[in-house]
Biotite code that builds the C-alpha atoms (Angstrom):
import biotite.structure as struc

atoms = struc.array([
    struc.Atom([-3.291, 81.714, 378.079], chain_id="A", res_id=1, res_name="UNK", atom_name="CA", element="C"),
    struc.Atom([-3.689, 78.079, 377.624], chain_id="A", res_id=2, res_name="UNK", atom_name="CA", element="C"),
    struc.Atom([-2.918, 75.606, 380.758], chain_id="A", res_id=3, res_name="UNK", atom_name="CA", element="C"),
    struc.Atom([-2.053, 72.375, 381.202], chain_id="A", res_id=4, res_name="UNK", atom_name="CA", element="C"),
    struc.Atom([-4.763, 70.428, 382.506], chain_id="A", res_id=5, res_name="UNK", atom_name="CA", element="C"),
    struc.Atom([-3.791, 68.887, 385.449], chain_id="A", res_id=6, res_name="UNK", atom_name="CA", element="C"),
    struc.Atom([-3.749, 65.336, 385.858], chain_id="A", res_id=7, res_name="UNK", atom_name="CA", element="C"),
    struc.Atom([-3.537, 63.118, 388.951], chain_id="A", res_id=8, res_name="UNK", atom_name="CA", element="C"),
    struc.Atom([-1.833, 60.014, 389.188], chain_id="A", res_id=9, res_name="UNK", atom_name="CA", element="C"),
    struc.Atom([-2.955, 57.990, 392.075], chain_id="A", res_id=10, res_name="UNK", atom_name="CA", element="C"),
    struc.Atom([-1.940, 54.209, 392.902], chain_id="A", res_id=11, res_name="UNK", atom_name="CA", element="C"),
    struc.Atom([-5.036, 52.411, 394.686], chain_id="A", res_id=12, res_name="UNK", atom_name="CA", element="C"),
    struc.Atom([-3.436, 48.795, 395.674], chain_id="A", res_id=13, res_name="UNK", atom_name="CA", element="C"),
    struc.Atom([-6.045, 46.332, 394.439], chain_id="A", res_id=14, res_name="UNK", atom_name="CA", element="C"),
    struc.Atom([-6.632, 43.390, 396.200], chain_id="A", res_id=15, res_name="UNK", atom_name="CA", element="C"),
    struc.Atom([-4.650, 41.020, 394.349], chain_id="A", res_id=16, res_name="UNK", atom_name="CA", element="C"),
    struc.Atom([-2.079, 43.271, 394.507], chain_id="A", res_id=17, res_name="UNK", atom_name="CA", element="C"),
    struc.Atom([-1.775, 43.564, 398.327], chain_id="A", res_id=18, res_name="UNK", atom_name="CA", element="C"),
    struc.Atom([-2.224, 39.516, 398.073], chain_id="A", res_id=19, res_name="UNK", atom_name="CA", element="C"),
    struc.Atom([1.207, 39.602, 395.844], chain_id="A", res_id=20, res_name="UNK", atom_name="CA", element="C"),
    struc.Atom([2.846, 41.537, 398.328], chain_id="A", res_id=21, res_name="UNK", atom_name="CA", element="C"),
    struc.Atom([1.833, 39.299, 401.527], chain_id="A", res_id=22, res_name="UNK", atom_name="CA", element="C"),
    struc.Atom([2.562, 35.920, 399.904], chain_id="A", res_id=23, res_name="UNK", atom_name="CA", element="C"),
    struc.Atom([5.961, 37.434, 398.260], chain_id="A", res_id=24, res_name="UNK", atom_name="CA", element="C"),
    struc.Atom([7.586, 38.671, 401.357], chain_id="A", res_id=25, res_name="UNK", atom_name="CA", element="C"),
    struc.Atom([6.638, 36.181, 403.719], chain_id="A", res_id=26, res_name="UNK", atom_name="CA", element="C"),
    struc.Atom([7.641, 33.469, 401.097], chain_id="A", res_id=27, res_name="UNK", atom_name="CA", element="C"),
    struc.Atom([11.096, 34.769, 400.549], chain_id="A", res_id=28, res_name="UNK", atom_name="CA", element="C"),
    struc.Atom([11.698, 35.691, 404.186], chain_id="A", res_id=29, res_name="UNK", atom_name="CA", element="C"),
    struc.Atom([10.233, 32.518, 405.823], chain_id="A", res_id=30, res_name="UNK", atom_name="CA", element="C"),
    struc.Atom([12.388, 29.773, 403.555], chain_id="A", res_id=31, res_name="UNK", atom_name="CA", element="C"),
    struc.Atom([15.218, 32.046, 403.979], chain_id="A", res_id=32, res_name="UNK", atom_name="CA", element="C"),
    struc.Atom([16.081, 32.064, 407.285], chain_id="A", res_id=33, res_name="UNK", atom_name="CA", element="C"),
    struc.Atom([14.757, 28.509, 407.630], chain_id="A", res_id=34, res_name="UNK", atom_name="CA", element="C"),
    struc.Atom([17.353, 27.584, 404.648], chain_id="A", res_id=35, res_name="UNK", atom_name="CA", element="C"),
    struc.Atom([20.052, 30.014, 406.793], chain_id="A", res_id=36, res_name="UNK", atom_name="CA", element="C"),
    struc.Atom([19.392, 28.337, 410.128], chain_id="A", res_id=37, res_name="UNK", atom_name="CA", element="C"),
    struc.Atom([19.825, 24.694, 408.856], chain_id="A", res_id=38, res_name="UNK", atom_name="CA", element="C"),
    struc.Atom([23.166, 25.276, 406.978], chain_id="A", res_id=39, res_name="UNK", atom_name="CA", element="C"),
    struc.Atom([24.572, 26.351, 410.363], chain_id="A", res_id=40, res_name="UNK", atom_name="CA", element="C"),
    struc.Atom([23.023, 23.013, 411.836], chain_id="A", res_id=41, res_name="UNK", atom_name="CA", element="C"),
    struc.Atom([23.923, 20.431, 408.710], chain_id="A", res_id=42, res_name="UNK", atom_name="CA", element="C"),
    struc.Atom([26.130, 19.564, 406.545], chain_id="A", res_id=43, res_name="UNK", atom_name="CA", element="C"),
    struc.Atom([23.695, 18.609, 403.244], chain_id="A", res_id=44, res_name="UNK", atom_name="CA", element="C"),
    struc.Atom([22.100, 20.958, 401.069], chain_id="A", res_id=45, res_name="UNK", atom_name="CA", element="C"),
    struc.Atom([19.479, 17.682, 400.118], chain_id="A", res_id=46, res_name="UNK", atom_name="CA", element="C"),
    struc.Atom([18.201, 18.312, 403.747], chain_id="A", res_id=47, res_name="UNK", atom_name="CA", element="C"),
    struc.Atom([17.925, 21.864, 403.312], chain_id="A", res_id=48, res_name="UNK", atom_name="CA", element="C"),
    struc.Atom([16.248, 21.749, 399.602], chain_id="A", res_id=49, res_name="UNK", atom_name="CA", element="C"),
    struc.Atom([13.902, 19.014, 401.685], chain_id="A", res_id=50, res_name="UNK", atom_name="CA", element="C"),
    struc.Atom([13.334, 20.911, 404.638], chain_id="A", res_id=51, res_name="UNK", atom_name="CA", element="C"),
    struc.Atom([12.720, 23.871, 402.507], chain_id="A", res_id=52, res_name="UNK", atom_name="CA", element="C"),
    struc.Atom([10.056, 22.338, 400.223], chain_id="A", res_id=53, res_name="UNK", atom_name="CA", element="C"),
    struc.Atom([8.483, 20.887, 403.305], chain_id="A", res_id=54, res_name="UNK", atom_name="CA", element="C"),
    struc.Atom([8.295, 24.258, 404.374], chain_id="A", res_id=55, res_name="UNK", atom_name="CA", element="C"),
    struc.Atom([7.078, 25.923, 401.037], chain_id="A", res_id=56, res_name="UNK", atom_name="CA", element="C"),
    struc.Atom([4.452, 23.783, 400.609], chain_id="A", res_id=57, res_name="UNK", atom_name="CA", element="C"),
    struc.Atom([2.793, 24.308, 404.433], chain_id="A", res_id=58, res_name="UNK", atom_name="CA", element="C"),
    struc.Atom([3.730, 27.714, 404.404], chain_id="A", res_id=59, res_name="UNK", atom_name="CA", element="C"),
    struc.Atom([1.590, 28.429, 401.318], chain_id="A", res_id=60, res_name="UNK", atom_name="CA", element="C"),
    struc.Atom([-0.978, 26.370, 402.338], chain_id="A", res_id=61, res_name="UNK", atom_name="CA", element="C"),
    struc.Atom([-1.301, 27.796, 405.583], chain_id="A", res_id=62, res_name="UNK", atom_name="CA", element="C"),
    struc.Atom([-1.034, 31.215, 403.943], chain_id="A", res_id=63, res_name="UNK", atom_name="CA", element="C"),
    struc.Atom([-3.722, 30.980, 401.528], chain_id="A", res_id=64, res_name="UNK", atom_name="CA", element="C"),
    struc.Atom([-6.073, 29.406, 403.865], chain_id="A", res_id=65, res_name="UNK", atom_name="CA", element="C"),
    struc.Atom([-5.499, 32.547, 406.081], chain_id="A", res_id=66, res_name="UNK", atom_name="CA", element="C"),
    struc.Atom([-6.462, 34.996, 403.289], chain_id="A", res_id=67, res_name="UNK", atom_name="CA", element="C"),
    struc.Atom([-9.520, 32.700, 402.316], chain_id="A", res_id=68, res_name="UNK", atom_name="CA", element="C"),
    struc.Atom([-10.680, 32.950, 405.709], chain_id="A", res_id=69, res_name="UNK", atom_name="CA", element="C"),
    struc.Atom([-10.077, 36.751, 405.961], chain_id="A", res_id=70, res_name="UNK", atom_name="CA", element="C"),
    struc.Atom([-11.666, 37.372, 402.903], chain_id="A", res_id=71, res_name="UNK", atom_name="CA", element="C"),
    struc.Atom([-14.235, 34.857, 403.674], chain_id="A", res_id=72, res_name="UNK", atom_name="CA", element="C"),
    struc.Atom([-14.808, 36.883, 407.413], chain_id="A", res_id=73, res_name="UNK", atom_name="CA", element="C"),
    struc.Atom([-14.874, 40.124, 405.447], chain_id="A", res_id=74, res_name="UNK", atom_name="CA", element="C"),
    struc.Atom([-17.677, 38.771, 402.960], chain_id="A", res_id=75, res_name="UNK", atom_name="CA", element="C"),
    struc.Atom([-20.321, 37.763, 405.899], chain_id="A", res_id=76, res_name="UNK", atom_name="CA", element="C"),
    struc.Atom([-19.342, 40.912, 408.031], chain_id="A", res_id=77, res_name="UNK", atom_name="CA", element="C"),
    struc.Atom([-21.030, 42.855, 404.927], chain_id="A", res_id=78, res_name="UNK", atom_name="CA", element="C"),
    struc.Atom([-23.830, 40.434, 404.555], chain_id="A", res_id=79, res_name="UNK", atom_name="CA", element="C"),
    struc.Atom([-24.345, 40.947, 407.730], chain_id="A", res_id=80, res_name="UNK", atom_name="CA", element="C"),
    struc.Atom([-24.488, 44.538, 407.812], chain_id="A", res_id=81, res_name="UNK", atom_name="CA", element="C"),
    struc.Atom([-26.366, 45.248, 404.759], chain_id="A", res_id=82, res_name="UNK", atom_name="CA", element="C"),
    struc.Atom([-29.002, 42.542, 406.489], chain_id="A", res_id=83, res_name="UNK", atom_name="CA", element="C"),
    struc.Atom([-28.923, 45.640, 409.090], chain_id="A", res_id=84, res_name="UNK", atom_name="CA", element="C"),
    struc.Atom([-29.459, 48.160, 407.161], chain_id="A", res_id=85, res_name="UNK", atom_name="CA", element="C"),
    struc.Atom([-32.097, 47.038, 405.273], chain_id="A", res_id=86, res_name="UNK", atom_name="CA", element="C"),
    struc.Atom([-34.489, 46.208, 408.180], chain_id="A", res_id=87, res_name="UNK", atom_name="CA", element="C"),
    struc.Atom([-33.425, 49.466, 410.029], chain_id="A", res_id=88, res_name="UNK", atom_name="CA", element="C"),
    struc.Atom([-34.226, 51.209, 406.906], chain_id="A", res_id=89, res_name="UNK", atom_name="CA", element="C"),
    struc.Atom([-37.751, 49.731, 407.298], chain_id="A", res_id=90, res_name="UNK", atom_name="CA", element="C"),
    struc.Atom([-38.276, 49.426, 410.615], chain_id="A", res_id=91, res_name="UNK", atom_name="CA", element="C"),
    struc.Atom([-36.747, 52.771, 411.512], chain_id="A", res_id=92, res_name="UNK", atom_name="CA", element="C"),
    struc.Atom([-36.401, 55.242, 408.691], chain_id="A", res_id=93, res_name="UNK", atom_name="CA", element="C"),
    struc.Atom([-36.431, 58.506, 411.059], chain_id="A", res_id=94, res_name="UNK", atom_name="CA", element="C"),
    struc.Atom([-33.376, 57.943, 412.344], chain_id="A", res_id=95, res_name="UNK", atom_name="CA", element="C"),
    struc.Atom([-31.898, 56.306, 409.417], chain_id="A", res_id=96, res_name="UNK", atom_name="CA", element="C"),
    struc.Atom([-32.790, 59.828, 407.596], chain_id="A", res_id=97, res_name="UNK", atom_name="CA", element="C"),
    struc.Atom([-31.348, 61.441, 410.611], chain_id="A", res_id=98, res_name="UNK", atom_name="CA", element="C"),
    struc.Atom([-27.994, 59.472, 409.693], chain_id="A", res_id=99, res_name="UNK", atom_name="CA", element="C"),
    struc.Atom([-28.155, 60.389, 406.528], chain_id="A", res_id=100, res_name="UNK", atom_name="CA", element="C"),
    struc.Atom([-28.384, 63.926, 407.543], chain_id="A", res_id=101, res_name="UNK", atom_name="CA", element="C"),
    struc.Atom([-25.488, 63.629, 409.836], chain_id="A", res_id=102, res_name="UNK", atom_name="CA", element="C"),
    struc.Atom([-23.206, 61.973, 406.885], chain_id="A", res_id=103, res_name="UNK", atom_name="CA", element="C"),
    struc.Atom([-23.649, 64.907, 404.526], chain_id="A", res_id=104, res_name="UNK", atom_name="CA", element="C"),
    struc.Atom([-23.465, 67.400, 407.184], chain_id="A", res_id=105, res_name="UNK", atom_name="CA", element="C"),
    struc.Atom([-19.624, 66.007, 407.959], chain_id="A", res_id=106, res_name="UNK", atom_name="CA", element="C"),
    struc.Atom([-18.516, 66.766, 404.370], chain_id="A", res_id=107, res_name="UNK", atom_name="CA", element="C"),
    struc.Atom([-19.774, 70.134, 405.015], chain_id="A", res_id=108, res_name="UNK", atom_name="CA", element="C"),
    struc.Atom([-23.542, 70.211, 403.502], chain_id="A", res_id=109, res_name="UNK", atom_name="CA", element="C"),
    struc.Atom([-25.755, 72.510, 404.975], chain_id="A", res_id=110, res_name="UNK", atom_name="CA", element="C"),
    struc.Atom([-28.511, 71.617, 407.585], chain_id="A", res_id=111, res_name="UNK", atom_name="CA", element="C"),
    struc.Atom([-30.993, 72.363, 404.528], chain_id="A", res_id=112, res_name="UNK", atom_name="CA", element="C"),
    struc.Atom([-29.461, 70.945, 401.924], chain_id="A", res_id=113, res_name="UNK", atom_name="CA", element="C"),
    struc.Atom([-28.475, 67.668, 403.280], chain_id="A", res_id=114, res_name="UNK", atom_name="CA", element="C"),
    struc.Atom([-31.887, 67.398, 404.866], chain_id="A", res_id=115, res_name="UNK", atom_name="CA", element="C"),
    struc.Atom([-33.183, 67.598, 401.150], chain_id="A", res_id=116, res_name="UNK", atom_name="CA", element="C"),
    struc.Atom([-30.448, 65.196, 400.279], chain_id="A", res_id=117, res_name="UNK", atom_name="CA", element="C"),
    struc.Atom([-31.403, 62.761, 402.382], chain_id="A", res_id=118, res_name="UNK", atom_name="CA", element="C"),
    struc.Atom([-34.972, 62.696, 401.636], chain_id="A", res_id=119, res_name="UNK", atom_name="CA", element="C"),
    struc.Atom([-34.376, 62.811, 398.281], chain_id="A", res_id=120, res_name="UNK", atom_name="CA", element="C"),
    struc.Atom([-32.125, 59.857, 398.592], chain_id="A", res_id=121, res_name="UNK", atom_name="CA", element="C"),
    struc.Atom([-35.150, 57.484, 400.742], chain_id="A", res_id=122, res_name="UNK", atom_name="CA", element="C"),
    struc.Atom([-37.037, 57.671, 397.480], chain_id="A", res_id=123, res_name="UNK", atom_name="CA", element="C"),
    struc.Atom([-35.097, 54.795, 396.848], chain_id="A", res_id=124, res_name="UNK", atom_name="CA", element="C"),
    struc.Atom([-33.798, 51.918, 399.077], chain_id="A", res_id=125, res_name="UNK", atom_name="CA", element="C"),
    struc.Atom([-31.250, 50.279, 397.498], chain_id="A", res_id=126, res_name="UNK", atom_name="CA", element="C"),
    struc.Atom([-29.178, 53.872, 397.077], chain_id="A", res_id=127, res_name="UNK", atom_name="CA", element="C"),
    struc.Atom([-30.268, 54.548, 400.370], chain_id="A", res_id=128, res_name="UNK", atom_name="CA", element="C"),
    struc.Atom([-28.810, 51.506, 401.966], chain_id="A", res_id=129, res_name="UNK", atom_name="CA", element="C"),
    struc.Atom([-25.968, 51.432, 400.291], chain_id="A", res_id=130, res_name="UNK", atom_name="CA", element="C"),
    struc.Atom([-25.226, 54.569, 401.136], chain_id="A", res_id=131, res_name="UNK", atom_name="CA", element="C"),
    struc.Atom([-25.126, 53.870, 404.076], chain_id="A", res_id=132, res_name="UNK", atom_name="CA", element="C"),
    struc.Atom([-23.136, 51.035, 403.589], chain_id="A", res_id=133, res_name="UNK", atom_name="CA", element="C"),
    struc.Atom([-20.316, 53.025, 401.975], chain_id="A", res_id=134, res_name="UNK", atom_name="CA", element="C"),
    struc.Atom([-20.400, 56.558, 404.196], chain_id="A", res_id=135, res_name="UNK", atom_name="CA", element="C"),
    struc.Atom([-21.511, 55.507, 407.779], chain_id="A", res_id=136, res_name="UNK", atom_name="CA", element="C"),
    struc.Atom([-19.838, 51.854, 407.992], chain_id="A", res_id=137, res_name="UNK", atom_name="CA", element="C"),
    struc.Atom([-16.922, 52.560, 405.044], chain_id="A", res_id=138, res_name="UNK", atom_name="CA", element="C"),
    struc.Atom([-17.670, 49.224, 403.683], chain_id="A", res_id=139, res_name="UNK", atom_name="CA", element="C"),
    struc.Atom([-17.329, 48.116, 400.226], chain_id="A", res_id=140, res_name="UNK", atom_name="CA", element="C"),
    struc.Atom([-19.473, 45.421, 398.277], chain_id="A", res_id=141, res_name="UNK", atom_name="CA", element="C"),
    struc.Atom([-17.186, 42.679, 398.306], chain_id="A", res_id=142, res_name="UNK", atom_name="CA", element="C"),
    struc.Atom([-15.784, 40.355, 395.004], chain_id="A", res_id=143, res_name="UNK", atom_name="CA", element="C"),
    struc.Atom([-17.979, 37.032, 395.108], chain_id="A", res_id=144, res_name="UNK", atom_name="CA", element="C"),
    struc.Atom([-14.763, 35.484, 394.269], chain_id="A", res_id=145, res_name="UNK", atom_name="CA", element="C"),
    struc.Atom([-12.516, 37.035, 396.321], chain_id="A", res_id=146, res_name="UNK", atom_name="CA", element="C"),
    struc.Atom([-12.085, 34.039, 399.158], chain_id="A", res_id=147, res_name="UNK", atom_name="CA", element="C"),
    struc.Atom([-10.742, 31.792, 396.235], chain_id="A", res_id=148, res_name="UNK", atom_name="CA", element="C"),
    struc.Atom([-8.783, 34.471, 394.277], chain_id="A", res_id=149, res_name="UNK", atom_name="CA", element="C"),
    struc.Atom([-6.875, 35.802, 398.084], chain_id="A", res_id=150, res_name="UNK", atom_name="CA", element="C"),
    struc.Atom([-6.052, 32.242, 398.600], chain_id="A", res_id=151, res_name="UNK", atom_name="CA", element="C"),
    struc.Atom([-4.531, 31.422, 395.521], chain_id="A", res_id=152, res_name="UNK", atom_name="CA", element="C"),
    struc.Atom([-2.451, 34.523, 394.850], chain_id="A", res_id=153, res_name="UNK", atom_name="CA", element="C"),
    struc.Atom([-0.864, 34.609, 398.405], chain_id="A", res_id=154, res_name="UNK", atom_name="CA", element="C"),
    struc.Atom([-0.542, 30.602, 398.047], chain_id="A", res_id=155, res_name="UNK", atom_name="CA", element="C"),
    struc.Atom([1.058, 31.097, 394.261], chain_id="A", res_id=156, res_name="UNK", atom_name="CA", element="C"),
    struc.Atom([3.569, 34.169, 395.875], chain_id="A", res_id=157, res_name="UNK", atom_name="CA", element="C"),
    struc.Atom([4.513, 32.420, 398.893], chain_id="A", res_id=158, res_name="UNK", atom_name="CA", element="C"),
    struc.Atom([5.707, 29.474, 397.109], chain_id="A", res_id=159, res_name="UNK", atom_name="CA", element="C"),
    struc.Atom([7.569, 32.060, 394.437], chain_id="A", res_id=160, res_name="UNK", atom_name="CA", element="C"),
    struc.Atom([9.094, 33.740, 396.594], chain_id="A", res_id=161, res_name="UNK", atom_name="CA", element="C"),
    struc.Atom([10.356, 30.540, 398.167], chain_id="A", res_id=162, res_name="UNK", atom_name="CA", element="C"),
    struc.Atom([12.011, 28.910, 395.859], chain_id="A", res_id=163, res_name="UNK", atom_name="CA", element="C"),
    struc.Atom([14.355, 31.836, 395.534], chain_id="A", res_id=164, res_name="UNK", atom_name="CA", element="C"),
    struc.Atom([16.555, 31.176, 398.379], chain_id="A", res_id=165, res_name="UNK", atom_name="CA", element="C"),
    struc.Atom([15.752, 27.519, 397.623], chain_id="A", res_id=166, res_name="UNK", atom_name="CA", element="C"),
    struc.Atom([17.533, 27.640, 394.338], chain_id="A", res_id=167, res_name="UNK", atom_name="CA", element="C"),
    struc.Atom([21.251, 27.990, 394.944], chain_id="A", res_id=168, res_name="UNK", atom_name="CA", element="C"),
    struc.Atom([20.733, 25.224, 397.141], chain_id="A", res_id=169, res_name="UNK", atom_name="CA", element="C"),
    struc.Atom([19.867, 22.630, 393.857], chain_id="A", res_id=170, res_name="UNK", atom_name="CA", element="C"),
    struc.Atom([22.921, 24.049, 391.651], chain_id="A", res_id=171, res_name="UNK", atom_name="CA", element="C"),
    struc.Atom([25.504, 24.455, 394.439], chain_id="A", res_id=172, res_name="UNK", atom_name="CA", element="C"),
    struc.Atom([26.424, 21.468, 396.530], chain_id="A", res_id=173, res_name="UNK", atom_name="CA", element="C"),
    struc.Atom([29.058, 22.423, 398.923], chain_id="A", res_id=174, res_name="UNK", atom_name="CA", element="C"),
    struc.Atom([27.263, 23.856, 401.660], chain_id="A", res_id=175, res_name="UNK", atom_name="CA", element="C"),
    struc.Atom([28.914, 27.332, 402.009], chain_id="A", res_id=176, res_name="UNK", atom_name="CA", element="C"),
    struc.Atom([28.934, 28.482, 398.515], chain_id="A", res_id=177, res_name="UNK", atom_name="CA", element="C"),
    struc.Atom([24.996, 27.371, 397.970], chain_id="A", res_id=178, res_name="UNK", atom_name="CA", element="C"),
    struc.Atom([24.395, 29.282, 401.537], chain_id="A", res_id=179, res_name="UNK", atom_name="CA", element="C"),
    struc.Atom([26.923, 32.063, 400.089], chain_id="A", res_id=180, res_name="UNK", atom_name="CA", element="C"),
    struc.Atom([24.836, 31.693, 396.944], chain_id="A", res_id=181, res_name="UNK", atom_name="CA", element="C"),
    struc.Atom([21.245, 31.698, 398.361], chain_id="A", res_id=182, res_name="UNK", atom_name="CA", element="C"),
    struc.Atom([22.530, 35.054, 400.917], chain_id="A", res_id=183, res_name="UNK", atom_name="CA", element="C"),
    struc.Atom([23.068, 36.891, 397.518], chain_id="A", res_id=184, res_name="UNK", atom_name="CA", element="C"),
    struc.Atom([20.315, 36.313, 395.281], chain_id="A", res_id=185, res_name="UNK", atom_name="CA", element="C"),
    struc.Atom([17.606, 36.407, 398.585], chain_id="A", res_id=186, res_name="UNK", atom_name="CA", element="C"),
    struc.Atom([18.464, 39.523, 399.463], chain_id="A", res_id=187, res_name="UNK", atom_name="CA", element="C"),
    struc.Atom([18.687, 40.721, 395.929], chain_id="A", res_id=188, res_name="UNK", atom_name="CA", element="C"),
    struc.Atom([15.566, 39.779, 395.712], chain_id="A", res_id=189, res_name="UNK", atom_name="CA", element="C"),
    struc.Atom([14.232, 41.351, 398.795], chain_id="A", res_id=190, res_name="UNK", atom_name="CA", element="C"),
    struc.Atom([15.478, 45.019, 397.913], chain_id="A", res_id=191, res_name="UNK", atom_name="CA", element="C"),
    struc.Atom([14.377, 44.695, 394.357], chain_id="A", res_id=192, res_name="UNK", atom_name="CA", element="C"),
    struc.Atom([10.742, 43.438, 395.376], chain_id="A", res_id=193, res_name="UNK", atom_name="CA", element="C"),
    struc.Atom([11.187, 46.389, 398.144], chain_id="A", res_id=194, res_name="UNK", atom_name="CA", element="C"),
    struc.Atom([11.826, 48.839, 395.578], chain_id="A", res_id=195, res_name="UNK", atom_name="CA", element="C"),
    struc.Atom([8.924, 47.652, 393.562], chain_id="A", res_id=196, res_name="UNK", atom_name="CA", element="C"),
    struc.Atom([6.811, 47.884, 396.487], chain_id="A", res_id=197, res_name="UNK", atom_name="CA", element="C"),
    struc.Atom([7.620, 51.115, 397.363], chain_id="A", res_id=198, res_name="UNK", atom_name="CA", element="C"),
    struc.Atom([7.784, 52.758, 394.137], chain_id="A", res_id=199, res_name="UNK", atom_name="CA", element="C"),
    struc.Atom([4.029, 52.433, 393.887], chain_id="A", res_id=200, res_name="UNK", atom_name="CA", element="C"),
    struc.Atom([3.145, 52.305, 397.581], chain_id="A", res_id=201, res_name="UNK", atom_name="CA", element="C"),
    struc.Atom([5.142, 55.073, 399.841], chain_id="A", res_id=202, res_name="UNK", atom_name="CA", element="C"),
    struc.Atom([6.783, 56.594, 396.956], chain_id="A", res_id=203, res_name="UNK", atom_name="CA", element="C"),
    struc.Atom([9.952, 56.198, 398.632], chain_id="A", res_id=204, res_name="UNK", atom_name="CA", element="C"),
    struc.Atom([11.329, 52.864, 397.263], chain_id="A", res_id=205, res_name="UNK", atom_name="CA", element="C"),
    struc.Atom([15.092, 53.047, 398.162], chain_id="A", res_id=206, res_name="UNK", atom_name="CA", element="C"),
    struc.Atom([14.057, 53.339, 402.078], chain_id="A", res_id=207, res_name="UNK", atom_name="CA", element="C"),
    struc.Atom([11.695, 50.300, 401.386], chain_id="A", res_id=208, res_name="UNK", atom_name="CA", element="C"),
    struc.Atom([13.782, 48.575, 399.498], chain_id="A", res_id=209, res_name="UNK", atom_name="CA", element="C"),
    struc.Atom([16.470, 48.496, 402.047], chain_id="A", res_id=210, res_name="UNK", atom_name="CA", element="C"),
    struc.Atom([14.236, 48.206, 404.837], chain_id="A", res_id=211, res_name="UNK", atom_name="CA", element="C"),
    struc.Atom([12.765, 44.946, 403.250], chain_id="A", res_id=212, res_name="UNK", atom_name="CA", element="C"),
    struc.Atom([16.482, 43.622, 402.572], chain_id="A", res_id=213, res_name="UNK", atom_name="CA", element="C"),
    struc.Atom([17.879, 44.480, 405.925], chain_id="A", res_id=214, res_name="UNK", atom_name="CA", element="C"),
    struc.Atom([14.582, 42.710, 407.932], chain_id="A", res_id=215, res_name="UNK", atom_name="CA", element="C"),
    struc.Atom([14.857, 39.229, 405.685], chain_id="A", res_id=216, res_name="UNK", atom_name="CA", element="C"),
    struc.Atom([18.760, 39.654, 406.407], chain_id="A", res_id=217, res_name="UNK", atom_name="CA", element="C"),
    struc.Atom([18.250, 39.648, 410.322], chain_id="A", res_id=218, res_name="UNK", atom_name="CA", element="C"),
    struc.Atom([15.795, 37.000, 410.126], chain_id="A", res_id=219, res_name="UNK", atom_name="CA", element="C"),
    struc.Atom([18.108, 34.737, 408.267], chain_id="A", res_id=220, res_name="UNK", atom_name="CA", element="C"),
    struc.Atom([21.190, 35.886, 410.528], chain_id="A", res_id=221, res_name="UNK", atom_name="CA", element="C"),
    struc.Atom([19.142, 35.215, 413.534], chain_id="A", res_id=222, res_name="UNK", atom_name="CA", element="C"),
    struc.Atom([18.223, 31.836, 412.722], chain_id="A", res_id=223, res_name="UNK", atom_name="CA", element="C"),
    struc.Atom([22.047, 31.056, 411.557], chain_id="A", res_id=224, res_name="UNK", atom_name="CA", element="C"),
    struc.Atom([23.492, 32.031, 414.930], chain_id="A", res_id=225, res_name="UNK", atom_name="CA", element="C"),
    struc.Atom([20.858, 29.959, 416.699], chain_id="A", res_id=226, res_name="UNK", atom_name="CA", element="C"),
    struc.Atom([21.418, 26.672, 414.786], chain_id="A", res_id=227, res_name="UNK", atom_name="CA", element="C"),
    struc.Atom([25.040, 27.283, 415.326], chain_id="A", res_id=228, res_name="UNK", atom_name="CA", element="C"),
    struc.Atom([24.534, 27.846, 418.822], chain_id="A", res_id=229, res_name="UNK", atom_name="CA", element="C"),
    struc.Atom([22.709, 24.793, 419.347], chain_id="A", res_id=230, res_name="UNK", atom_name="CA", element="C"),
    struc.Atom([24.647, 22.201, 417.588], chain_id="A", res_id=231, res_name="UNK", atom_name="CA", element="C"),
])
């Protein structure tokens, strides 16, 4: 009887990906209740569109520069490991073996059969180590490029997603209908890029979707009824 060969579909989040998602929420979040907060304050959308910018452009900065660093941290904390490895591999191959041992014993190996494994496996170094690397630390070789490529795509999304509740603010000059404006298409926004998110995350994109909406709307409310408050 013939059977449908089964096929898996499986969403790994790539880097760049998870760098979207970072820059994009913060960036239409952040502006949003900063936008929110000074129309209960002022009486000018050019302040807000000014303060906004202002706030775009150090946001993403500051944004990027964070994921260059991260990436950046994560690059030398595998140099530096691999460094490790490679001299412990030298200087003290029994109980690197013994590690070995341990590794494929945990995914259910035999005692004989991973011993074999990992002897087979010290023939050569550079599998051996990074082995290692992968099953006993869980780290991956890191892109060369990363550093530059996290920076720029949370910078790029940050300043994307900023300009959304931005926007009304340009086209609609009466305070109250370009706040009105910017409430609507912000948290439009937010639940669609919420429902993107977790269509191919959580598999549950309505729940993220409104979950994202209903955070960015407390943030700007929040920041509303404080600059109200104040002045």
């Amino acid at each position: 009887m013939p059977q449908t060969p089964h096929i898996e579909k499986h969403f790994t989040a790539s880097a760049r990906v998870r760098d979207i998602v970072i820059g994009m929420s913060d960036g239409l979040t952040v502006p949003f209740a900063l936008a929110a907060g000074l129309s209960g304050a002022v009486d000018s959308t050019r302040v807000v569109i000014t303060a906004g910018l202002a706030e775009i452009a150090a946001g993403s900065i500051a944004m990027g520069l964070g994921g260059y660093l991260a990436a950046r941290t994560d690059a030398e904390h595998y140099a530096s490991e691999l460094a490790r490895e490679n001299r412990e591999t030298v200087e003290m191959p029994a109980e690197e073996t013994k590690e070995v041992v341990e590794v494929f014993e945990e995914y259910g190996l035999p005692h004989k059969n991973a011993v074999e494994a990992a002897h087979a496996l010290r023939e050569d170094p550079k599998r051996w180590v990074d082995f290692m690397m992968r099953f006993e630390l869980g780290l991956e070789k890191p892109d060369p490029m990363r550093a530059r490529s996290s920076a720029l795509t949370i910078a790029l999304s940050y300043v994307a997603g900023g300009l959304v509740p931005l926007s009304p603010y340009f086209v609609l000059h009466p305070m109250r209908a370009a706040l009105v404006g910017s409430i609507v298409l912000t948290l439009l926004a937010l639940f669609v890029f919420g429902y993107v998110k977790g269509h191919y995350t959580v598999r549950k994109p309505l729940r993220s979707a409104w979950q994202t909406a209903v955070v960015g709307g407390i943030a700007a409310a929040a920041a509303f009824a404080i600059a109200k408050l104040i002045g």
